[in-house]
Each structure stands twice: as C-alpha cells, then as structure tokens.
C-alpha positions as CSV (number, residue, x, y, z in Angstrom):
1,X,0.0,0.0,0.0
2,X,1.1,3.7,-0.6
3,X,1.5,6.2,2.1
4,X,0.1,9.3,1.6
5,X,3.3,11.2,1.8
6,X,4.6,9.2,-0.9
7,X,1.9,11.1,-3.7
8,X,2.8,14.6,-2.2
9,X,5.3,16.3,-4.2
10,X,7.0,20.3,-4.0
11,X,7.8,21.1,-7.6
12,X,9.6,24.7,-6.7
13,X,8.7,28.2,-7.1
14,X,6.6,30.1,-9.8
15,X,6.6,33.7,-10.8
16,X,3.7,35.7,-11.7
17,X,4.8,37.9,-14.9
18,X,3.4,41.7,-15.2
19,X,0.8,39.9,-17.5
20,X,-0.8,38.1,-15.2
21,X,1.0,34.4,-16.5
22,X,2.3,31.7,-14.3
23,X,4.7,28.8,-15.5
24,X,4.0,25.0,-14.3
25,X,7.1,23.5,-13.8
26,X,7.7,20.5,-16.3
27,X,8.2,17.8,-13.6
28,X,4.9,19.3,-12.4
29,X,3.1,18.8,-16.2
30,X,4.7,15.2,-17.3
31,X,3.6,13.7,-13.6
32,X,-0.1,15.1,-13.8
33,X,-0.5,14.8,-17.7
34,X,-0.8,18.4,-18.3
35,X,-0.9,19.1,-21.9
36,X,-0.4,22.8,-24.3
37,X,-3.7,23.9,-24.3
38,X,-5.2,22.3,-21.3
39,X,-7.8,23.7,-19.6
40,X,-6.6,24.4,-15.4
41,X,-9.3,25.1,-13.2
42,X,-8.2,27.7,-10.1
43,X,-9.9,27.3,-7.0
44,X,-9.0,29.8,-4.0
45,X,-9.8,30.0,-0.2
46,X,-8.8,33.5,0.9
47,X,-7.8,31.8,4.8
48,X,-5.5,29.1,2.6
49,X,-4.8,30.4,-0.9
50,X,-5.1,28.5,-4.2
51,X,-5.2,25.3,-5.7
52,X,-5.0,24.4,-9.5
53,X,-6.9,21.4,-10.7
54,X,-6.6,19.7,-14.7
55,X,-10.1,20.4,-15.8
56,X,-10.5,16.8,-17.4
57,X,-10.0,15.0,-14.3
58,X,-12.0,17.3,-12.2
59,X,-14.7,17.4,-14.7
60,X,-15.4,13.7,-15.9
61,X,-16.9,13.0,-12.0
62,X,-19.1,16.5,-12.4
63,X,-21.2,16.0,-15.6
64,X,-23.5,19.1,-14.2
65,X,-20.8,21.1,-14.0
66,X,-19.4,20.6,-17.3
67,X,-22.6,21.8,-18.9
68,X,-22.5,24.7,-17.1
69,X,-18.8,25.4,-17.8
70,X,-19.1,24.6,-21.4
71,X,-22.3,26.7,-21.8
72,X,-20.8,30.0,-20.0
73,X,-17.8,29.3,-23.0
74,X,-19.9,29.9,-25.5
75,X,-21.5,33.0,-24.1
C-alpha cells in the first residue's frame, strides 16, 4: 500500500509575470499529464490560498458542472 506522503510532491517556485502568467514547472506537467492547451481550473480560499486542478480529471466525476462550464464558453 502507498502512504500518503509518498503522492505529495514540491515542484519549486513560480513567478507571476506583469501579465498576469504563471509557469508550471515540467516535472509538475509530465507527472499530472498536463498538456499545451489544457484547460486548469483555479480554486481559492482567501484563509489558505489556491489550488490548481486539470479540468478533465476534475470534470469527468461532475457532468453538471461541465454543462455549465461549457455553456458559459460559448457565451
């Protein structure tokens, strides 16, 4: 059995550029699959900051939720 600690992973330090653009680190994108032109949901608690989740996996357990997602895209 794996221990929890053993799926927990620091990938380093990002930099927000004057555009507003972040960079995931490519350790980061080849262990979660993380393709050019992926869609990255970002989810924020102001008490405990953000957390950045690959739309597809997120989205294939929320069928609702995708509808509503992909109907606000085409607005």
């Amino acid at each position: 059995m794996t221990k929890p600690s053993d799926k927990k992973r620091f990938y380093g330090a990002i930099t927000v550029s004057d555009r507003g653009q972040v960079v995931i680190p490519a350790e980061a994108r080849r262990d979660f699959q993380i393709d050019v032109g992926e869609k990255i949901l970002v989810f924020g608690d102001l008490d405990h900051g953000l957390a950045f989740v690959k739309a597809s996996s997120f989205l294939e357990k929320s069928p609702e939720l995708f509808a509503m997602l992909d109907k606000k895209e085409k607005e």
